[in-house]
C-alpha positions as CSV (number, residue, x, y, z in Angstrom):
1,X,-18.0,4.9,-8.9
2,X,-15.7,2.2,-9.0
3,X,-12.7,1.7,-7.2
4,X,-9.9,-1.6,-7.4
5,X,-6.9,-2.8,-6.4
6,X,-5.1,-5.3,-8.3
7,X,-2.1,-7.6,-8.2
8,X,-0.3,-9.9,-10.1
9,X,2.8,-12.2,-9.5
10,X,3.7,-15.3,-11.1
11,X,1.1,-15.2,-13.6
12,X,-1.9,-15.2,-11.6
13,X,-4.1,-12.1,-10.9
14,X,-6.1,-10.8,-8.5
15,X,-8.2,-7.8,-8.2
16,X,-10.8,-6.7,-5.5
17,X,-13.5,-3.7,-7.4
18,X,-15.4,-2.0,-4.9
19,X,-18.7,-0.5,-6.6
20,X,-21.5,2.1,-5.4
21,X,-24.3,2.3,-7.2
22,X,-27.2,5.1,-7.0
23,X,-29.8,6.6,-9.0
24,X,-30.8,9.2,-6.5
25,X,-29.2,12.7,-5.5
26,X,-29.9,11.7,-1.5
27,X,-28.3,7.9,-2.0
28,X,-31.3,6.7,-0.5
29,X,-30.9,3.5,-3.0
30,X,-26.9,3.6,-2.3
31,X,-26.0,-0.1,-3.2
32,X,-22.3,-1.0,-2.2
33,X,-20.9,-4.1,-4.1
34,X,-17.1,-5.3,-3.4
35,X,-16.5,-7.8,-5.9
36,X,-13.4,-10.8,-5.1
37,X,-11.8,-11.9,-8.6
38,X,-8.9,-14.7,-9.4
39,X,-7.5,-14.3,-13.1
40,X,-10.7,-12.5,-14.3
41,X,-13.2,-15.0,-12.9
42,X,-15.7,-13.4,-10.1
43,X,-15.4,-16.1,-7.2
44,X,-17.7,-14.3,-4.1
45,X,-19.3,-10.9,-3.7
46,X,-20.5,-8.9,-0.8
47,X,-23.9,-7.0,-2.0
48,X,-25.0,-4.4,0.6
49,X,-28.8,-5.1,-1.0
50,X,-28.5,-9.1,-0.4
51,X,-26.1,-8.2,2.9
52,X,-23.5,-11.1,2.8
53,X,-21.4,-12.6,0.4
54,X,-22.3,-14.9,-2.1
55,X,-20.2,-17.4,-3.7
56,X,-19.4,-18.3,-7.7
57,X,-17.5,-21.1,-7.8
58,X,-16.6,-24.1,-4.8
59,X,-14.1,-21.6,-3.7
60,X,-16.4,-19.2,-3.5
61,X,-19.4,-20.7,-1.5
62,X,-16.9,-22.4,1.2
63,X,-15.2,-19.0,1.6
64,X,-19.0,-17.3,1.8
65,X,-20.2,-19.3,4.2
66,X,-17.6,-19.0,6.5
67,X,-17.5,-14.8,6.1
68,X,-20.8,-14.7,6.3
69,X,-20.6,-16.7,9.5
70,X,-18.0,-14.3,10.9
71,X,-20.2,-10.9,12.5
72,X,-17.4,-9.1,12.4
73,X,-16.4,-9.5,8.9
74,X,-19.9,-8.4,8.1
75,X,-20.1,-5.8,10.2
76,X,-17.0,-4.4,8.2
77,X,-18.2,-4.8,4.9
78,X,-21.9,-3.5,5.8
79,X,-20.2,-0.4,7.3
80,X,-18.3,0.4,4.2
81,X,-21.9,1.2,2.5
């Protein structure tokens, strides 16, 4: 399943797909992935598997390591799974 939200204004776009992933009929291998795109390019993702965000691009690592410094933030995005 995947589900996004996109937005576009002045010629730049964003978008934010949320993925799960499973192979099983009892999502025992449920993998939730919430992807964080600027004009097509993937920047950082949150991976319920890894279980914090990883970052593409410098953007992308700075803004990582700061939500994956932030409990809360992961708390959210682990509960979503």
């Amino acid at each position: 399943m995947v589900f996004s939200s996109a937005e576009g204004s002045n010629g730049y776009y964003n978008d934010a797909p949320t993925q799960c992933r499973f192979s099983s009929w009892d999502l025992s291998d449920l993998e939730y992935i919430k992807s964080y795109v600027f004009n097509k390019a993937e920047y950082i993702r949150f991976n319920s598997t890894v279980g914090k965000f990883v970052g593409y691009t410098d953007v992308g690592v700075y803004n990582a390591e700061l939500w994956n410094n932030n409990p809360a933030r992961l708390a959210l995005e682990r509960a979503q799974k």
